[in-house]
C-alpha positions as a Markdown table, in Angstrom:
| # | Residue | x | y | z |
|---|---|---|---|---|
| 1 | Unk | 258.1 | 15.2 | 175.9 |
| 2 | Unk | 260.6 | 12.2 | 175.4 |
| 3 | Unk | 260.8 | 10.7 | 171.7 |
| 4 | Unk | 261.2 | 7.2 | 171.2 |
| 5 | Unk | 263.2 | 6.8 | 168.6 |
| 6 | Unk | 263.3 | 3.1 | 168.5 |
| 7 | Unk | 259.6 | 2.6 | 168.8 |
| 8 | Unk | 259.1 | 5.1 | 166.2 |
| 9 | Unk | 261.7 | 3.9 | 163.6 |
| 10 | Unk | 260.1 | 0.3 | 164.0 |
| 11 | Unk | 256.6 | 2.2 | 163.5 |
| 12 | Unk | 258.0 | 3.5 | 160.4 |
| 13 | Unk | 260.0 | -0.3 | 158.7 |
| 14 | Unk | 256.1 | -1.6 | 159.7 |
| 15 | Unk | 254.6 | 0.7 | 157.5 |
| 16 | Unk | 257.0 | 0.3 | 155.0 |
| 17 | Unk | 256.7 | -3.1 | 155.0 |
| 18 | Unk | 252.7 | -2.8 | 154.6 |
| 19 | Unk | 253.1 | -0.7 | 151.8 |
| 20 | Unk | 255.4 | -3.0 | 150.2 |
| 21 | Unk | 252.9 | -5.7 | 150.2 |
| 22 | Unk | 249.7 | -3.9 | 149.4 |
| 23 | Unk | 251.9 | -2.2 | 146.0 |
| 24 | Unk | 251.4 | -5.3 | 144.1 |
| 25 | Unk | 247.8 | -5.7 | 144.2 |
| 26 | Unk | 247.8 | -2.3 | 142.2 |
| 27 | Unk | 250.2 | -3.1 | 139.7 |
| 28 | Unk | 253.4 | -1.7 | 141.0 |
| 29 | Unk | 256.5 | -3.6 | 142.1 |
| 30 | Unk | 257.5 | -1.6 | 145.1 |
| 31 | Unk | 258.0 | 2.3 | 146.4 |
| 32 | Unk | 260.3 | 3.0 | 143.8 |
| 33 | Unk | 258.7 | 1.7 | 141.2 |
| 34 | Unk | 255.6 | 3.8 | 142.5 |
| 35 | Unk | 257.8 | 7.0 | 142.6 |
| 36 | Unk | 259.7 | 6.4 | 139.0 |
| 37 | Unk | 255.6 | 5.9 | 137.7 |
| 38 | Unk | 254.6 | 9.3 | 139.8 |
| 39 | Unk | 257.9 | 10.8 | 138.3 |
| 40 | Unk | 256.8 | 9.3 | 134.6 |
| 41 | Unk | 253.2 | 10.7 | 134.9 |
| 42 | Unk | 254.6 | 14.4 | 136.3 |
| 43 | Unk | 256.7 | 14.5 | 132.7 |
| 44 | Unk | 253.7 | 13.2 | 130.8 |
| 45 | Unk | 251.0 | 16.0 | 131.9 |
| 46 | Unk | 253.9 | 18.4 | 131.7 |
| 47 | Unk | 254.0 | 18.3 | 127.8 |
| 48 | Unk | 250.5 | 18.8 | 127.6 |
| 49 | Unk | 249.6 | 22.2 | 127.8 |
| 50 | Unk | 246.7 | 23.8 | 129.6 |
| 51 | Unk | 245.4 | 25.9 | 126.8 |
| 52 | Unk | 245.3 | 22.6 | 125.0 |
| 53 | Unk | 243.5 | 20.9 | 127.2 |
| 54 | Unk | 241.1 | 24.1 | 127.3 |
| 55 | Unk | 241.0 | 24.1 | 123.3 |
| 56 | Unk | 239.8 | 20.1 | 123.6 |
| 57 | Unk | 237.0 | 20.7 | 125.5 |
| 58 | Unk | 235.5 | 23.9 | 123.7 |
| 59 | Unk | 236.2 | 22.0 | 120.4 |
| 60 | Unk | 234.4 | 18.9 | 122.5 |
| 61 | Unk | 231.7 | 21.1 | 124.0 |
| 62 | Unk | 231.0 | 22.2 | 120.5 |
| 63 | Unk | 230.8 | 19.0 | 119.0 |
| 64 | Unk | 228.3 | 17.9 | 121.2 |
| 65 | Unk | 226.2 | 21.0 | 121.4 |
| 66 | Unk | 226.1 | 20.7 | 117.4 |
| 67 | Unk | 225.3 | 16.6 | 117.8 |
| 68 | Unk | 222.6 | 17.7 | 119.6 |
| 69 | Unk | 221.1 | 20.4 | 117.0 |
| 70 | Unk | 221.6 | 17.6 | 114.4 |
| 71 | Unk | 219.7 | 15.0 | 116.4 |
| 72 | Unk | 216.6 | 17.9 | 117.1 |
| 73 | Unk | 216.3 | 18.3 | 113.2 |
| 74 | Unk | 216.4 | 14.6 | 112.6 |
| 75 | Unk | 213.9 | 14.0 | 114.9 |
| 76 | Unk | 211.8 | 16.9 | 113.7 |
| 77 | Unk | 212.5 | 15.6 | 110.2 |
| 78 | Unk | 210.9 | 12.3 | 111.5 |
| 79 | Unk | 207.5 | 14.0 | 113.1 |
| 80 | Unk | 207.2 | 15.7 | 109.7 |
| 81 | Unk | 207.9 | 12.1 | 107.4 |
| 82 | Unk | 205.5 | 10.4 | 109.8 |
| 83 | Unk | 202.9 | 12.8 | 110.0 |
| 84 | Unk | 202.7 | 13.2 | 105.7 |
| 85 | Unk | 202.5 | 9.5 | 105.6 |
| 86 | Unk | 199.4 | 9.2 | 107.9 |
| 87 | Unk | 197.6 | 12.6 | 106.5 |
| 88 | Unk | 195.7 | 11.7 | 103.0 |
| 89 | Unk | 197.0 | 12.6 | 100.0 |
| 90 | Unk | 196.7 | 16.4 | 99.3 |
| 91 | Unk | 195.0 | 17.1 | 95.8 |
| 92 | Unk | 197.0 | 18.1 | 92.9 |
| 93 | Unk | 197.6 | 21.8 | 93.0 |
| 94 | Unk | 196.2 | 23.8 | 90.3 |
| 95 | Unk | 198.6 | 25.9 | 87.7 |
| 96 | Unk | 197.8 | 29.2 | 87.0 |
């Protein structure tokens, strides 16, 4: 099987030449602008280590599930408020 090297190279400037002017409408100048931001990004997540990403989201996790407790006794704490302020008034109690 014969390769055209001619037909494939001109394949190739084509789609160069597509990616070149779809970039833009994403924010990025050209190919190597889009490989210095891939480059850029690769460095960034590398100083971020994966236990402390792990650490974030149990401390996260636990936040919320503790948010949550908070907003079940608040909410209990409003029944009970609303429910003595529609039962009538309790008598005095009596000291022994």
């Amino acid at each position: 099987m014969a390769i055209d090297i001619g037909r494939e190279a001109e394949e190739l400037v084509r789609y160069y030449s597509e990616l070149t002017r779809r970039l833009p409408q994403s924010g990025v100048r050209d190919v190597a602008d889009l490989i210095a931001l891939f480059e850029q990004l690769q460095g960034a997540l590398a100083a971020i280590g994966r236990q402390e990403i792990d650490w974030a989201t149990e401390q996260t996790q636990r936040l919320v599930q503790a948010q949550i407790r908070m907003d079940s006794n608040l909410q209990a704490l409003r029944r009970l408020k609303a429910d003595l302020e529609l039962s009538p008034a309790a008598p005095p109690r009596s000291q022994s």
